[in-house]
N, C-alpha and C positions, 0 to 999 in steps of 0.2 A: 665759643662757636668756631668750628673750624672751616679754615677758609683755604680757595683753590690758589695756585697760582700757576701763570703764565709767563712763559719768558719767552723773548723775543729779542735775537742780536741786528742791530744796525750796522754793517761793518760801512759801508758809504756814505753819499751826501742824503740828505732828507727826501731830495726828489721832488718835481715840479706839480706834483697830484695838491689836487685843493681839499684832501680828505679831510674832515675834521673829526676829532672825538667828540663823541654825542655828549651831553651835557650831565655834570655832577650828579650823581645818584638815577639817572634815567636808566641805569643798564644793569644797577651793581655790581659795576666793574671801576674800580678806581686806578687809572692809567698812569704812570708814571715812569720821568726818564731816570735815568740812572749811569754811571760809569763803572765799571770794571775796576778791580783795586781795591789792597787790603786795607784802608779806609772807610769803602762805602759798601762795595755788590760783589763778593766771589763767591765762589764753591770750593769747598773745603775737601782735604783729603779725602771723604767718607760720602763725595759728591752729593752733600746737601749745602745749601744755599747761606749765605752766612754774610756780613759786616753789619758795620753799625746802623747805614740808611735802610740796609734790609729788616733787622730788627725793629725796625722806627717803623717803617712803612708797613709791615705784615702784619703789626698789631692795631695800629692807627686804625688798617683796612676790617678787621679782626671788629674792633670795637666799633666800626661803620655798620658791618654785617654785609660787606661788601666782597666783592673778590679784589685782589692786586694784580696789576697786568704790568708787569717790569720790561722796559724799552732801555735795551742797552745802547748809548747812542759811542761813536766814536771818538770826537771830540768837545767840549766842551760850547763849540760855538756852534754847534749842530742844536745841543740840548737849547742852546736859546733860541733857536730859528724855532724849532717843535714848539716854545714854550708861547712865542709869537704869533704864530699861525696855529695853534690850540691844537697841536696834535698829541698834546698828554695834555693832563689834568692840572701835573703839579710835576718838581724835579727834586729828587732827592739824588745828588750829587757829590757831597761833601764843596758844595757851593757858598763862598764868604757873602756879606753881605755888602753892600757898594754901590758907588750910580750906577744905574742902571736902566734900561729897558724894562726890568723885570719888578715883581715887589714879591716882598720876602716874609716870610713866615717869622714866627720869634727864633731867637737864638737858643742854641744848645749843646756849643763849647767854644771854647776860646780860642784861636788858634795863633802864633806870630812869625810873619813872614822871617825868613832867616838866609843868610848867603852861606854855603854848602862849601865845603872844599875836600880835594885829598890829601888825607895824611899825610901822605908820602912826601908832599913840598911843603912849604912854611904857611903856616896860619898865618893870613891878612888879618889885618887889621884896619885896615880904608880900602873904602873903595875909589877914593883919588889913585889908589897904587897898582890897580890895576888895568893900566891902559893896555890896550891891544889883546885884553884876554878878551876869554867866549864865556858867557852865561847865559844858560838856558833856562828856561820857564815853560810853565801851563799856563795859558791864557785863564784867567778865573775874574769875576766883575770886580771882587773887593780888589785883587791885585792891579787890577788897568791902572788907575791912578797912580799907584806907587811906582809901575815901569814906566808910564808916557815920564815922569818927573824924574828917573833915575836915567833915562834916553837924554830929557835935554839938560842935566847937571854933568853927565861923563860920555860924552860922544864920542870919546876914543875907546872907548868899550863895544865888542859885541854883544848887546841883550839879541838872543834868537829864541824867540819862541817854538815851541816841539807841540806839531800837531798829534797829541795824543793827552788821552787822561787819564794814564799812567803814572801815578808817582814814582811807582819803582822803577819803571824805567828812566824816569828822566833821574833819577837819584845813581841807577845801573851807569846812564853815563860818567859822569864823575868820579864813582868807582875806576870806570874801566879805562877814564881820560880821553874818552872821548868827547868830554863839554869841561874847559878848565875851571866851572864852579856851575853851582844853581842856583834858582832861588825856590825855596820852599815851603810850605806849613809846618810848623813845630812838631804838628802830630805825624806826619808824614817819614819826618828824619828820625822820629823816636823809632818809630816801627823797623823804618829801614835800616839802622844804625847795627841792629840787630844780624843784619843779613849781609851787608858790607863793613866792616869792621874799619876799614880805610877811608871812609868818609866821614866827616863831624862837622857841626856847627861855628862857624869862624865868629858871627854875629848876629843879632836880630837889626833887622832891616823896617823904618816904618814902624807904624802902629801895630797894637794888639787889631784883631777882625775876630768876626765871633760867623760860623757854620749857621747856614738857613736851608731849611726847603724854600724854592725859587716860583713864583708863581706866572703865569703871565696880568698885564698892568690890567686888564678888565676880568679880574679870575671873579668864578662867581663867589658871593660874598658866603652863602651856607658853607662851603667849602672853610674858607678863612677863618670864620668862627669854632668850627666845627677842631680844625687844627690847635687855633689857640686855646681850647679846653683840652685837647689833649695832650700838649705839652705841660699845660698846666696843672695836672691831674697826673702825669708822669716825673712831674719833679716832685712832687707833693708828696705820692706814695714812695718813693723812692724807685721806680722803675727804671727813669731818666739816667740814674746815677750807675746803677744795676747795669743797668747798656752800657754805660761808659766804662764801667773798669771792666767788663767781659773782654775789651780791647784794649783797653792803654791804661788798668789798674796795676798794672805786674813789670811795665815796660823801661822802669826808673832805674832796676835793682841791679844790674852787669854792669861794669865799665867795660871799656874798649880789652883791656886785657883778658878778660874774664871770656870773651865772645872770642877770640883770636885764639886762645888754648881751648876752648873747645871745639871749634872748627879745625883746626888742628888735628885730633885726635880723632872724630867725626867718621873721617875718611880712611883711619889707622885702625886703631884699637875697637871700636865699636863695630867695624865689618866684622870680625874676627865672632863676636859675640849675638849678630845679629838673630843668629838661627834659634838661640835661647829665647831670645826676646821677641822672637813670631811663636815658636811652640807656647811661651806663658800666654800671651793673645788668645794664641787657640782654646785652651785652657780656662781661661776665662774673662775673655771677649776684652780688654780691655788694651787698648792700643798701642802697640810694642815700640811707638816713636814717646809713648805717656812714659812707660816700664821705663825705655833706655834714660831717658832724664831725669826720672825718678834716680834712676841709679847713679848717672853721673856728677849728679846733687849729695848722695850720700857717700860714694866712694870713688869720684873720677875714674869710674870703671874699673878699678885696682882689686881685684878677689881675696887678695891678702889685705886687702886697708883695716885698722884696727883702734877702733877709740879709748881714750883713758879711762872709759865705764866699763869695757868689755865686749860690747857689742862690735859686729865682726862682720866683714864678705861685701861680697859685690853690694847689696841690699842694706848691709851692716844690721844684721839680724840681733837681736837680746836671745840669752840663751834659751830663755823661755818660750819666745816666740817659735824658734829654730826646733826647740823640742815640743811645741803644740803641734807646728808644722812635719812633724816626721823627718827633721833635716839630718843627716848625721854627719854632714862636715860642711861648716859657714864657710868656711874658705874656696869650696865647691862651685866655680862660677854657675853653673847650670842647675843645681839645686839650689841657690841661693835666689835668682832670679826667678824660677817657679815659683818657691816659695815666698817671697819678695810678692810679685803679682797677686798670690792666691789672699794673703792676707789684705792689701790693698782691697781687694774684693772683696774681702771679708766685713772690713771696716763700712764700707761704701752701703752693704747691704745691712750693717745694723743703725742706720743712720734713720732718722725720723723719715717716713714718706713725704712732710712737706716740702721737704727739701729737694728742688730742682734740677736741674744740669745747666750749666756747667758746672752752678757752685758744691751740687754734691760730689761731686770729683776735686774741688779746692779743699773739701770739709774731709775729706776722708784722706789728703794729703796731710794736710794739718795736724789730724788722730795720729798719722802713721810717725809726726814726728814728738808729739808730747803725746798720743794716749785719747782715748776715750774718755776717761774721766775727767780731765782737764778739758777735753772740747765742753765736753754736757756741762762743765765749772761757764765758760765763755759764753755757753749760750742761756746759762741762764742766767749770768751777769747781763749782757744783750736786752733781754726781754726785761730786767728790771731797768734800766737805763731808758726805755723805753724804745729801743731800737728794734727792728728785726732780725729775731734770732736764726732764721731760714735763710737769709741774704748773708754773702760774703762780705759786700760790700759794707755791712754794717757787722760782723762776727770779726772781721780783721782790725778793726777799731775796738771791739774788747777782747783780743787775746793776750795785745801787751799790756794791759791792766790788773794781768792775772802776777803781776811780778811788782805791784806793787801794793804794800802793806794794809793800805787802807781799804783795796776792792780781797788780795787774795784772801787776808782774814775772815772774809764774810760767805767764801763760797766754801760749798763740803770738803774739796780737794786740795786745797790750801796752794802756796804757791806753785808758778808755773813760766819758763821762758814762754809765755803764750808771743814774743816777738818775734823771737826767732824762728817760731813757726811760720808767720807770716810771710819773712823772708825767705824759707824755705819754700813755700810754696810760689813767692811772685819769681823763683830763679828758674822753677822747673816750669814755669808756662813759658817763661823765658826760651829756655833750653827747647821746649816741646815747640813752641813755634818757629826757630831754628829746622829740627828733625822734618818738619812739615813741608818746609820748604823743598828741603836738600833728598826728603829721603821718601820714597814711593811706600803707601801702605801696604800692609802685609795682605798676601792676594792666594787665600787657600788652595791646595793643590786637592782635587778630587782624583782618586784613584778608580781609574774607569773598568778595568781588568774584571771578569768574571771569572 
């Protein structure tokens, strides 16, 4: 059943209005706060709506038959004043669970506070050693404890909390020195790590916290119920887990060098080639920040790169491919990335209809680096396993299987790096949510002229 939504930015304080939101299911409209950040609530290059708590809450609403009404709130102590005086329903925030004011829904990842630093100076190792530095934070309920107790253990520390709920930003600090460390969510610096390459984890700080939707303390109880069967019923089916790697399945696989040579090059070698990689888009629609990762996964963007198999060019085409595809020279940057694209697209469209997005775009990454036969081997290993052969998040758990003796002998195509596929694929989401950031989508030119 498809459902509307509403969005709505809070950039100030709550306001002294006594409005309340009408009560659970009177409206079918189920109201919720939210913050901004590639964690929880943004809009994506292609401005449709996207993170985890979005995911969470549009199906949640989805399976109520309800609409979602998303309240962007500024800071995080706003979202608890709304959650108090009943002006949303419930808070999906990427909120820990902790004393509180508030009461929390079940858990639905783990996350562990950690102290943040730049590269560029020495990795601490205590925080007895850093007197007189500045550390910044997000106010968050599971964190309160852990800072009132790290305020009266090291008083010669600045702890300064940053009115915003922003992870990247308060993470941007650090990068850019202007906060001599922070403190964070694990999932938070995975993400970011990606985008500032000069900032890394010194330690985990505290306890493991585990992520909740936040209710207010008299939330009505059909509500509550209502959540824990769908939580419940989302890890069961494997939906829950499906959510989670759509964001943080791929985000393990770069080190810090890996990310600094391609940022690198980024702003070099890929300007140069951009205009290829908008005309393949145009061509067949599929997103030239995808294509440029795709490529700088197989051939660091190099048109001569050239593998021990033979396969060759920007795309590093098989000669077969290159000759299905009408190529007549692999080393070709601008035929090779059309080409490159068209078969991507090609694979994508012969792929079973039940298969989804985003993961039909991991599945058709996957084909393009072992083959079609070898995927339809994984996924029908998958389905005897008793897994979902449609889900990535269960297809990337039988591709490295395909490499050893006792599953490849059993499938038609016999063995297969089905591993290395997988890492191929979690490098270029890698790469592509890099290009997302950094690099504006491609924005067709309409020729007006009569």
């Amino acid at each position: 059943m498809a459902h509307a939504l509403i969005f709505l930015i809070i950039l100030g304080g709550c306001g002294d209005s006594e409005w309340h939101v009408p009560p659970f299911d009177s409206t079918g409209e189920l109201v919720v706060a939210t913050v901004n950040g590639p964690t929880t609530f943004f809009e994506d290059s292609q401005g449709n709506y996207a993170g985890l708590e979005y995911d969470l809450i549009s199906l949640f609403a989805q399976k109520l038959g309800m609409k979602a009404k998303f309240v962007v709130y500024a800071d995080r102590e706003q979202i608890i004043n709304a959650l108090i005086h009943h002006k949303v329903h419930l808070a999906a925030a990427g909120l820990t669970i902790g004393e509180s004011v508030l009461k929390f829904g079940p858990s639905y990842l783990g996350v562990k506070p950690q102290l943040v630093y730049n590269t560029s100076g020495q990795k601490p190792d205590d925080l007895g050693k850093l007197s007189g530095k500045r550390i910044a934070y997000i106010s968050d309920p599971g964190l309160s404890t852990l800072i009132d107790t790290l305020k009266a253990k090291y008083p010669s520390i600045a702890f300064g909390e940053m009115k915003s709920t922003s992870s990247d930003e308060l993470l941007s600090a650090v990068s850019e020195g202007t906060a001599d460390y922070a403190i964070a969510y694990s999932n938070q610096v995975d993400i970011a790590e990606h985008y500032y390459p000069n900032i890394a984890t010194a330690f985990d700080i505290g306890e493991a916290l585990s992520l909740a939707w936040a209710f207010p303390r008299n939330a009505n109880q059909d509500l509550l119920q209502k959540v824990q069967e769908f939580f419940d019923g989302a890890e069961k089916d494997g939906t829950l887990p499906r959510f989670v790697d759509r964001y943080y399945g791929h985000i393990y696989r770069l080190d810090q060098s890996d990310i600094v040579s391609f940022l690198g090059r980024m702003d070099g070698r890929l300007d140069a080639l951009r205009p290829y990689f908008e005309e393949a888009e145009a061509v067949t629609g599929i997103d030239w920040r995808l294509l440029a990762a795709l490529a700088y996964q197989e051939s660091h963007w190099d048109e001569h790169a050239t593998s021990p198999t033979g396969v060759r060019g920007m795309m590093m085409l098989t000669s077969d491919t290159a000759d299905r595809l009408n190529v007549s020279d692999r080393l070709d940057p601008r035929q090779s990335i059309l080409a490159g694209a068209r078969y991507l697209a090609m694979l994508k469209e012969a792929l079973p209809p039940g298969i989804r997005e985003p993961d039909k775009t991991w599945f058709a990454l996957a084909a393009y680096n072992i083959g079609t036969a070898h995927l339809e081997d994984a996924m029908a290993l998958a389905k005897k396993l008793r897994h979902n052969p449609n889900s990535w998040v269960d297809l990337k758990d039988a591709l490295p299987l395909l490499s050893q003796p006792q599953y490849f002998g059993a499938v038609k195509h016999g063995f297969a790096r089905g591993g290395e596929a997988v890492v191929m694929v979690s490098s270029i989401r890698n790469y592509y949510d890099i290009l997302e950031k950094y690099k504006p989508p491609y924005v067709p030119v309409f020729n007006t002229k009569f």
